[in-house]
N, C-alpha and C positions, 0 to 999 in steps of 0.2 A: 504494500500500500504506500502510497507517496501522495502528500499533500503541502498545498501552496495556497498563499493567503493576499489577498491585499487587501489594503487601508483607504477610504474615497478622503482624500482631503481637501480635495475641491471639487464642485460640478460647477463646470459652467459649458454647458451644452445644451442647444436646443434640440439635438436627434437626439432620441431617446435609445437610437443603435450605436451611439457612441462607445460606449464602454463594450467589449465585450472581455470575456473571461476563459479562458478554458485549453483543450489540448490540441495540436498540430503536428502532424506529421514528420519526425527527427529530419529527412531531408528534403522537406518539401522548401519550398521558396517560401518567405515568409515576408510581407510588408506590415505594419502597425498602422495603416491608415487604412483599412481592408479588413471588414469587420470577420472574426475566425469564422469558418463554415459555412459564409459566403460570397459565392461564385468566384471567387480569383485567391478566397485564401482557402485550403482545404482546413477541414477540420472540426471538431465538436465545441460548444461553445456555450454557455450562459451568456444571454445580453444585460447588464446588470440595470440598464436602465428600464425597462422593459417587462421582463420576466420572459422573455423567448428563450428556446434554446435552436441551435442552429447546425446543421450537417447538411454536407451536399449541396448547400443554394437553398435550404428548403426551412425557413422560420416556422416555428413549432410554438404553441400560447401553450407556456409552461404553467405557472405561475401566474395570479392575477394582476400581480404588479409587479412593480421593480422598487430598486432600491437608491432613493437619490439624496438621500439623507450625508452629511458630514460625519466623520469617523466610522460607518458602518466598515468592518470587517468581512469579507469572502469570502472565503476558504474552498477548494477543489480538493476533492477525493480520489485519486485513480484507484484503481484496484486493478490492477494486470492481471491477476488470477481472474477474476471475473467476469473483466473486462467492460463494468460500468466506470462512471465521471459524476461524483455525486456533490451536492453543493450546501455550503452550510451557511447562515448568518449570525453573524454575532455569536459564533456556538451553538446554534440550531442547525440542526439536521434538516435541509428543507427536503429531503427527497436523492434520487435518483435521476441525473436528467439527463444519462446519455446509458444505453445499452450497447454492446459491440462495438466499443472501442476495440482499435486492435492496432496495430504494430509496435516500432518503436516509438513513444511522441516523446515530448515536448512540452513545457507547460509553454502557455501565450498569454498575451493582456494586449487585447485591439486597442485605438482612442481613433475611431474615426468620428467626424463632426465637428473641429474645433479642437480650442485647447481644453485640456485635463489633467490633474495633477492627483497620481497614486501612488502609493507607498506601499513597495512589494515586498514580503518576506518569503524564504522558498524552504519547505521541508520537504525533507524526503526519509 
């Protein structure tokens, strides 16, 4: 299991697909202005503004909201054995929101929309 966190310590964006969250493919091409899991970045994704998650090109209503609050916390889940991407807040378990993850990834943190300012910590 490997997990990684960040910190929102600013929002100032008006797309709500700004932030996203989550894992990419260890050799894929990777741009931070290209929101993860869709169309031009591969990969699985929480959109933290939002509550989508994202694979394929294909936005998924996870969650009823998102999260755009000052110091809110994120946390990612991999579990390689099982091969889900699961997402917490503040220390809450919000769920499961990727099934069939699979190869080598990557943790990622999109900011497409403008500027943004996060504060990342990485466990593994």
């Amino acid at each position: 299991i490997h997990e990684f966190e960040i910190k929102i310590e600013d929002w100032k964006t008006q797309d709500d697909l700004g932030l996203a969250i989550g894992l990419v493919p260890h050799d894929s091409p990777f741009n931070i202005t290209n929101p993860i899991g869709y169309e031009a970045t591969p990969g699985w994704s929480f959109v933290v503004g939002n509550g989508t998650t994202m694979n394929n090109g294909k936005p998924k209503r996870w969650k009823d909201k998102g999260f755009t609050k000052i110091d809110t916390r994120i946390l990612i889940r991999y579990d390689s054995d099982k091969g889900t991407m699961e997402v917490c807040e503040n220390g809450k378990i919000l769920g499961v929101a990727h099934k069939n993850v699979s190869g080598d990834v990557r943790p990622a943190v999109s900011c497409a929309g403008g500027p943004q300012q996060v504060y990342t910590e990485l466990y593994t």
